[in-house]
C-alpha positions as CSV (number, residue, x, y, z in Angstrom):
1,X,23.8,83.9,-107.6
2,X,20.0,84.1,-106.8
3,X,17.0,85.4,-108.3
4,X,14.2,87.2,-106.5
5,X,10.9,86.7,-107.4
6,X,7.1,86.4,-106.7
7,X,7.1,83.9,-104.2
8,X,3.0,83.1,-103.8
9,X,0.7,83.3,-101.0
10,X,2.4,82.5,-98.3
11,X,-0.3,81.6,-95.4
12,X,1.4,81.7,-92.0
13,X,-0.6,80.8,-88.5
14,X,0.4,81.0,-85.3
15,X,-0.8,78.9,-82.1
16,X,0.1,80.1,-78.2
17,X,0.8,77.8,-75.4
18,X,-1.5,75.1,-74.5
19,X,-0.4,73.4,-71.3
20,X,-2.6,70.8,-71.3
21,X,-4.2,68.8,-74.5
22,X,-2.2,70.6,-76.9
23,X,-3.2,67.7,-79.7
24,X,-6.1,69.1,-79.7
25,X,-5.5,72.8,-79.6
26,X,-3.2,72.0,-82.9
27,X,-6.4,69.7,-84.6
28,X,-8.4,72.7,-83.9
29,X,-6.2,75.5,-85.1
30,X,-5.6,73.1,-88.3
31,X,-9.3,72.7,-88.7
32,X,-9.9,76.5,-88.1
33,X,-7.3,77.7,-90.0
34,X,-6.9,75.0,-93.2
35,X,-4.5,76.0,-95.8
36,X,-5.8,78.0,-98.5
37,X,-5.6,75.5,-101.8
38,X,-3.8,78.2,-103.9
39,X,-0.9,78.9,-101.1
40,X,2.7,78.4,-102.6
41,X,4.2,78.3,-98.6
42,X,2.3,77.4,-95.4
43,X,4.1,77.8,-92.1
44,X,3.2,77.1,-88.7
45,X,4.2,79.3,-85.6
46,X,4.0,77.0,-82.5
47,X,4.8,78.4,-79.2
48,X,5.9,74.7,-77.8
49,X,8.1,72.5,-80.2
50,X,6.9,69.6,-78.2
51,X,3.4,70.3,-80.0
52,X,4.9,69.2,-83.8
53,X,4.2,65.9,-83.1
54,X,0.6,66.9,-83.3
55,X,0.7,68.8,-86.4
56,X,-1.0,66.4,-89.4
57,X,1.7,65.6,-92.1
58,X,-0.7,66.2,-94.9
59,X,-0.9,70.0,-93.9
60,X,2.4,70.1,-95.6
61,X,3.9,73.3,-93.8
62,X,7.3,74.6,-92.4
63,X,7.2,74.5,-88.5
64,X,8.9,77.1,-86.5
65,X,8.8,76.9,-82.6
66,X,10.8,78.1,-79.8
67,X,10.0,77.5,-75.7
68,X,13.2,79.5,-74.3
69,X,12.0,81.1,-71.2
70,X,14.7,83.9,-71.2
71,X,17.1,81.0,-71.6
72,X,18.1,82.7,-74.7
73,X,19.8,85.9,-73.2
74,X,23.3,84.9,-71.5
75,X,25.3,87.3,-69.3
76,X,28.7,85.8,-70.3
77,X,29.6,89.4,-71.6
78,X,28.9,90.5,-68.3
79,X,31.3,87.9,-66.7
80,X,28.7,85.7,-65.4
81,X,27.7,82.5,-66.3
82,X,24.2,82.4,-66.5
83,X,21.1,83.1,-68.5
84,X,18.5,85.9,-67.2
85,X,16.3,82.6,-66.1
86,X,18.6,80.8,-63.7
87,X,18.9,84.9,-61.9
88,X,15.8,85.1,-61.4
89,X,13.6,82.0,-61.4
């Protein structure tokens, strides 16, 4: 069984795609956006996983990322075996 409940301020931010110096693009967004003290939840919406390793571990959040390309819609129900990417780029 479960309970539902008041969960707290959740404070959720979200960074896009930084090609190039994304350590600092993360520093920035950290520094810009800085967890509120009374949040229960932080999480951190990152366009490139490969950028975690810049998040600091004292902002204490739940990281989601994804950097699929398409790669996440197969045509195997179609009979091929491919994903929309390898059609077309």
């Amino acid at each position: 069984s479960g309970c539902i409940g008041e969960v707290g301020l959740v404070h959720i931010v979200g960074a896009d795609f930084s090609w190039r110096h994304a350590d600092k693009a993360v520093e920035a967004l950290c520094q810009k956006c800085p967890v509120p003290p009374n949040a229960a939840h932080s999480l951190l919406l990152l366009h490139n996983p490969a950028a975690f390793k810049f998040v600091p571990a004292e902002r204490g959040c739940m990281v989601f990322s994804g950097h699929t390309h398409g790669g996440q819609i197969g045509l195997l129900s179609l009979g091929l075996n491919a994903t929309v990417m390898c059609l077309i780029g």
